[in-house]
C-alpha positions as CSV (number, residue, x, y, z in Angstrom):
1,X,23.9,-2.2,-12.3
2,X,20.6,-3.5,-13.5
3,X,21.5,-6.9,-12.5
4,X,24.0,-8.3,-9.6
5,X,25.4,-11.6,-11.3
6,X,28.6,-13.0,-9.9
7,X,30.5,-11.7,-12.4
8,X,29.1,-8.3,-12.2
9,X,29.6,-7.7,-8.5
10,X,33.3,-9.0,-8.7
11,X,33.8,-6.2,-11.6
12,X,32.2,-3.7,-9.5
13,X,34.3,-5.0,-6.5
14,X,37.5,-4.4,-9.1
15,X,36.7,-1.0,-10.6
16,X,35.7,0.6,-7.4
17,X,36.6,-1.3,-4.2
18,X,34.4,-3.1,-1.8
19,X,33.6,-0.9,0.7
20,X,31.9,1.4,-2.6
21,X,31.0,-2.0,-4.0
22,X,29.3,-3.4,-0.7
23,X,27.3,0.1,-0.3
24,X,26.2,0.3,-3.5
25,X,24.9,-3.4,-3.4
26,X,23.2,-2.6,0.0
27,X,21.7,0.5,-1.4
28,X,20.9,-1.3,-4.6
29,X,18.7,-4.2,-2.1
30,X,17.4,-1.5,0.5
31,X,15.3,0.5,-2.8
32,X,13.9,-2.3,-4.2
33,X,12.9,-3.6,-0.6
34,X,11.6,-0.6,0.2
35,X,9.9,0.1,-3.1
36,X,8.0,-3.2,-2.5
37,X,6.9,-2.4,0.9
38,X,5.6,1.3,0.0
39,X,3.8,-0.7,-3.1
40,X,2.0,-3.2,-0.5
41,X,1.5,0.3,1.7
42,X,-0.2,1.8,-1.3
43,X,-2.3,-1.2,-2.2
44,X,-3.7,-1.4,1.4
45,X,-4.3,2.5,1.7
46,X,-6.1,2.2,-1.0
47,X,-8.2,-1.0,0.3
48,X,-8.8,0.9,3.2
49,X,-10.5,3.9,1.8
50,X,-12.6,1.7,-0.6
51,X,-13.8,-0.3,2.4
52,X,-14.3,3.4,4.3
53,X,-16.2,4.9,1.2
54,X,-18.6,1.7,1.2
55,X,-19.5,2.0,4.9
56,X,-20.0,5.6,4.8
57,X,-22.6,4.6,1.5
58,X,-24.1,1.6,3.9
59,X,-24.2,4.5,6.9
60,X,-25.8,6.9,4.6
61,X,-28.7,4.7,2.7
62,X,-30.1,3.1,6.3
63,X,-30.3,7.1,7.8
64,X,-32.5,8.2,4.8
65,X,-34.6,4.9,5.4
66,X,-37.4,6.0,7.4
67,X,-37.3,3.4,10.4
68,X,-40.4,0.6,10.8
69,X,-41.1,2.5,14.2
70,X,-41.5,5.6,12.5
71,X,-43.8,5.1,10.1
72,X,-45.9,3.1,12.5
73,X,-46.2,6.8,14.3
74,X,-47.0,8.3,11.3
75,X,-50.3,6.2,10.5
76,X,-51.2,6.4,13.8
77,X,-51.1,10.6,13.3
């Protein structure tokens, strides 16, 4: 059942009936939708933790920066 042609779903209709036929065609478009949409979910996930690991990099480079203010204290000392 790799591919619905006309021909195909009107042997399947044949061999096992429609209401079988008309599930397993349903079944057949609900897995690949939903394999498409848990691909997109995976792709984003994985956008957002990219974006998450940069910021916490960004975050963590500007705290070990010593601020101008600081160091303006320090020659003063």
């Amino acid at each position: 059942m790799s591919s619905l042609t006309t021909e195909g779903m009107i042997e399947l209709v044949t061999n096992v009936g429609f209401p079988a036929a008309l599930s397993l065609i349903l079944l057949k478009y609900i897995l690949v939708t939903l394999s498409r949409r848990l691909e997109e979910l995976d792709r984003s996930v994985k956008q957002l933790s990219l974006s998450l690991e940069e910021m916490e990099a960004k975050q963590l480079k500007q705290s070990e920066q010593p601020s101008p203010a600081n160091t303006d204290k320090l020659r003063a000392e």
